[in-house]
C-alpha positions in Angstrom: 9.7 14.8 -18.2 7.7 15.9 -15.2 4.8 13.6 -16.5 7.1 10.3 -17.2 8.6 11.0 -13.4 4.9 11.5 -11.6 3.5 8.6 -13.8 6.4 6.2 -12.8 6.6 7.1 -9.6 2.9 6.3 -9.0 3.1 2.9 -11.4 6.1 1.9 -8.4 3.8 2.1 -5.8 1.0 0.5 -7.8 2.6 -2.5 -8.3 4.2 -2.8 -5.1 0.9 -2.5 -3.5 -0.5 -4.6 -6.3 1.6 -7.5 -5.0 1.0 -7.0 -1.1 -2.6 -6.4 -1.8 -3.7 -9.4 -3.8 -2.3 -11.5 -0.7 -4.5 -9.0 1.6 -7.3 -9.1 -0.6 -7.3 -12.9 -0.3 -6.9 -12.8 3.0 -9.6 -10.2 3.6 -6.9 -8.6 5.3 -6.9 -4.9 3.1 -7.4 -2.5 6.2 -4.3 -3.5 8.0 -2.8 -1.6 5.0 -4.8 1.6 5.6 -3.8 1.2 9.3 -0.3 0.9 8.8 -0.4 3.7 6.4 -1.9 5.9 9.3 0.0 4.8 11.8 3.2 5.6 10.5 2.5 9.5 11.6 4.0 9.9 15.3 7.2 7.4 13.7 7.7 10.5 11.2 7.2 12.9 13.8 9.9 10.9 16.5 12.4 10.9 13.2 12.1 14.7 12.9 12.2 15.5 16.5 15.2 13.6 17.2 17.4 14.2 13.7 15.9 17.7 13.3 15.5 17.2 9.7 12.6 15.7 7.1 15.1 14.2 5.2 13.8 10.6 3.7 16.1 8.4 5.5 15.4 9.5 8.8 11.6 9.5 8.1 11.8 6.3 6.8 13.4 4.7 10.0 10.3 6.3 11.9 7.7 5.5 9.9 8.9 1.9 9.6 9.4 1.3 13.3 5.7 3.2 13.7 4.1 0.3 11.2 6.0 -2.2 13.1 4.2 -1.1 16.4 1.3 -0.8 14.8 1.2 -4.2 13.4 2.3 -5.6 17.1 -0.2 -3.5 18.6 -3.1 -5.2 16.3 -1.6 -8.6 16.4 -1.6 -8.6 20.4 -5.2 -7.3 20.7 -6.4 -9.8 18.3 -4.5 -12.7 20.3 -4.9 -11.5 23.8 -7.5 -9.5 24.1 -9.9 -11.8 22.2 -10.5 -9.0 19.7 -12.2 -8.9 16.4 -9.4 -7.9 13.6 -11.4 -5.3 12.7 -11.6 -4.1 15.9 -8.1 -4.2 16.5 -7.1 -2.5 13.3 -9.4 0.3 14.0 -8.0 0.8 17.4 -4.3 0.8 16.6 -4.3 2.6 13.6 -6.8 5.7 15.4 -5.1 5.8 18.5 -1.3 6.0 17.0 -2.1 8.4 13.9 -4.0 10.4 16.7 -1.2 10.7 18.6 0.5 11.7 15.7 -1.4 14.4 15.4 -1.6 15.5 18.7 2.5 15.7 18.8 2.9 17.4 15.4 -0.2 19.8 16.8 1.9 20.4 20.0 5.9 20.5 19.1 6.0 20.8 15.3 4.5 23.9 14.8 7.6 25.6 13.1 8.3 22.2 11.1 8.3 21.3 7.9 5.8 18.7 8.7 2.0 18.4 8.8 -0.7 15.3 8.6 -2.1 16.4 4.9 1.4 15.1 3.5 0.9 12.0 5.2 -2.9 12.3 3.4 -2.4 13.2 0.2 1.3 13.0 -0.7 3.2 15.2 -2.8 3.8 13.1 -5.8 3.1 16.4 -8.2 6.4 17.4 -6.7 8.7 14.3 -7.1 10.8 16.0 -9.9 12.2 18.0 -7.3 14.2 15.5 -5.7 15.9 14.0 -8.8 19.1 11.5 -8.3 21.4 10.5 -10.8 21.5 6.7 -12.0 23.6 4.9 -14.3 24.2 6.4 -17.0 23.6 9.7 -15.9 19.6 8.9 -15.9 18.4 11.1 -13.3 15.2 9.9 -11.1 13.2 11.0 -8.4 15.2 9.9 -4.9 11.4 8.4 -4.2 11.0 6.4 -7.4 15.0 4.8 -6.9 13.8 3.2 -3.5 10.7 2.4 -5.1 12.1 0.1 -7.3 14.4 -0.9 -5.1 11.7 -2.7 -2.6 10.0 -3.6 -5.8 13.0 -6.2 -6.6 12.9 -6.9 -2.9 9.1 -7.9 -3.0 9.3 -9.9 -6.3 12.3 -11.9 -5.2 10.4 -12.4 -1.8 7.4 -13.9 -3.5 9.0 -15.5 -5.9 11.1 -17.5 -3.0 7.8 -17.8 -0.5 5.1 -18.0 -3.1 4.2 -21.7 -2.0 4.4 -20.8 2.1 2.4 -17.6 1.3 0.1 -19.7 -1.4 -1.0 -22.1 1.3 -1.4 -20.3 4.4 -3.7 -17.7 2.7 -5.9 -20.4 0.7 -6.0 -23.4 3.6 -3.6 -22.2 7.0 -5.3 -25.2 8.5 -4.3 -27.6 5.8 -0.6 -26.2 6.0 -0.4 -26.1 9.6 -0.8 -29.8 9.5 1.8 -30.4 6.5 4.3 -28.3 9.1 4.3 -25.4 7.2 5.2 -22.7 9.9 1.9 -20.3 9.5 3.1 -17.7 11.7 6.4 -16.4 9.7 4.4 -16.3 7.1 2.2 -14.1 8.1 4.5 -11.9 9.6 6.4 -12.3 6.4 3.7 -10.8 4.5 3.0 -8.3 7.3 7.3 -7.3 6.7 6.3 -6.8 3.1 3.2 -4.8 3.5 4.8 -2.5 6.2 7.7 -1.9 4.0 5.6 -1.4 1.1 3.2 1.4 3.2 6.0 2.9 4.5 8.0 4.1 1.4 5.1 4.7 -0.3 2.8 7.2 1.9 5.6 10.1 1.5 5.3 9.6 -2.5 1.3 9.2 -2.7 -0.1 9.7 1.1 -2.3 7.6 2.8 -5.4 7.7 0.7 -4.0 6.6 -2.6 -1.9 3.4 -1.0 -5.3 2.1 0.8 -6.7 2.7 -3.1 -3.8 1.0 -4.5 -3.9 -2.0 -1.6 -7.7 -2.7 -2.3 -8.4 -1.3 -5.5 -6.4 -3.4 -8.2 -6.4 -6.7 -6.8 -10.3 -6.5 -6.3 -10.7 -6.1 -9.4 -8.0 -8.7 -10.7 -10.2 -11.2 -8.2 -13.2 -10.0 -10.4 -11.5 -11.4 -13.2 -9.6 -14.2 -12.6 -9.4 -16.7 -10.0 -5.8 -17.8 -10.2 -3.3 -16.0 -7.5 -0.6 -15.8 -10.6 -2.3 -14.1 -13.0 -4.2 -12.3 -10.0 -0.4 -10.8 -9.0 0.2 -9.8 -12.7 -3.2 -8.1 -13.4 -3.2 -6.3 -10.3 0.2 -4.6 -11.1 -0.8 -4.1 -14.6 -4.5 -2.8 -13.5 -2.8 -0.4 -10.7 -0.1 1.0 -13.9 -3.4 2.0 -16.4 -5.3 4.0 -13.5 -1.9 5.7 -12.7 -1.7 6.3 -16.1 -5.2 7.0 -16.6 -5.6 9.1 -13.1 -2.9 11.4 -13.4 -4.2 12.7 -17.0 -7.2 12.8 -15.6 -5.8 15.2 -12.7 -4.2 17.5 -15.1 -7.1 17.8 -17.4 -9.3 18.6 -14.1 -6.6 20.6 -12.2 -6.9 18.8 -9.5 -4.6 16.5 -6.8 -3.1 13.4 -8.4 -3.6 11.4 -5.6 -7.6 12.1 -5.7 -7.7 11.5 -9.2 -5.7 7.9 -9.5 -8.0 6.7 -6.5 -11.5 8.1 -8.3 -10.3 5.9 -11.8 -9.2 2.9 -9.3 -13.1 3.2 -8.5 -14.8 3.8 -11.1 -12.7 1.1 -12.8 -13.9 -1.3 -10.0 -17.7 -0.7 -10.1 -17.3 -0.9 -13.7 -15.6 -4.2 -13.8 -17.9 -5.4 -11.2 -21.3 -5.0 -13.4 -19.8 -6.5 -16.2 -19.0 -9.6 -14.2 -21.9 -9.8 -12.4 -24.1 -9.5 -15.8 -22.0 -11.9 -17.4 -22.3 -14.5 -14.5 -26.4 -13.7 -14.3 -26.1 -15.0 -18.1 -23.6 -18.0 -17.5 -26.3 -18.7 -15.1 -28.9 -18.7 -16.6 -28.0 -20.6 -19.9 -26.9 -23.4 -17.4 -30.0 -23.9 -15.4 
């Protein structure tokens, strides 16, 4: 069972991040999901310091108000002090996981707390904090709120797919049809903070980025319509869960590593079959 609860636990998070990420990808937004991911460090660290405990709730709260101030942080430098996004993403999300660092460095030396979790995760270990369900189905406490912001982000699309539609293809064109372009961005920031936030304590830093990027790039490859993008993505981000964490156990070595090597391998893969196929479309055109 320790498989089934690893391997679903990391589908949850694929697919989650599947459904942020194709909006991100579109956007050519992706790295304000790595920098919310890092940022969240000195929230975690606040939540321990003041409940005295690494319990999930607590760490939750902090790491959610911490991707909150970082996503402030990068939307104020973009707007007023002229920056780049890229820029401004790399400055928020440096300066808060540094502090992170710096604070877990200086006070949390006899806590149950460091930066690698925030890394790498400890899905090999979610079997250890199993909840029971309806009919006495017990679940990893990570995978329940999993699926629980997985309803939340399906029902969320499904209600704002056309607001979230236009302002990522055309914001111009739904600026001047009155479509409010602002709340939905920060609508689709909301999703993708919530979506880093319970996931990085599951998989760590490294494998949501992979999960953000990875299978809706490769959904783009294949398909240029945002619905069957969406599906793809989750179903894409589910096979190299599937396929990574095999992978891991035949290798012996971390999960998280292994799901975000078959995301890219999968990728370049993909990517030269596309492009070879497009050379010949080409070419029997001209």
């Amino acid at each position: 069972m320790n498989d089934f609860y690893i391997i679903f636990t990391a589908s949850l998070v694929a697919i989650n991040c599947a459904l942020m990420g194709s909006f991100l990808v579109m956007r050519r937004m992706v790295m304000i999901g790595d920098a919310i991911s890092h940022a969240v460090l000195p929230g975690i660290f606040v939540a321990y310091y003041v409940s005295g405990s690494t319990a999930s709730i607590p760490v939750l709260i902090g790491a959610a108000l911490s991707g909150i101030l970082a996503t402030l942080m990068i939307e104020w430098l973009t707007a007023k002090a002229r920056l780049q996004s890229d820029a401004a993403i790399g400055i928020a999300y440096t300066l808060l996981f540094a502090i992170g660092i710096v604070l877990i460095s200086k006070f949390g030396a006899n806590a149950d707390l460091d930066q690698q979790c925030v890394l790498y995760g400890e899905i090999e270990y979610v079997s250890l904090w199993l909840q029971p369900i309806v009919g006495g189905l017990l679940l990893p406490q990570q995978a329940i709120i999993l699926a629980i912001v997985c309803m939340v982000l399906i029902i969320a699309i499904a209600i704002g797919y056309r607001g979230l539609f236009l302002t990522t293809f055309d914001p111009n064109f739904a600026l001047s049809t009155g479509v409010a372009v602002t709340f939905w961005h920060y609508f689709l920031m909301s999703g993708v903070s919530l979506t880093t936030v319970v996931s990085f304590e599951s998989v760590g830093a490294i494998l949501v980025i992979a999960f953000l990027s990875g299978p809706p790039a490769i959904a783009y490859l294949l398909t240029e319509d945002l619905k069957k993008m969406l599906i793809l993505g989750c179903l894409i981000g589910i096979s190299c869960s599937i396929g990574g964490y095999y992978a891991a156990k035949w290798l012996n070595v971390s999960v998280s590593g292994s799901i975000s090597t078959v995301i890219g391998i999968l990728f370049l893969i993909t990517f030269v079959i596309t492009s070879v196929q497009k050379s010949k479309l080409d070419v029997i055109t001209s």
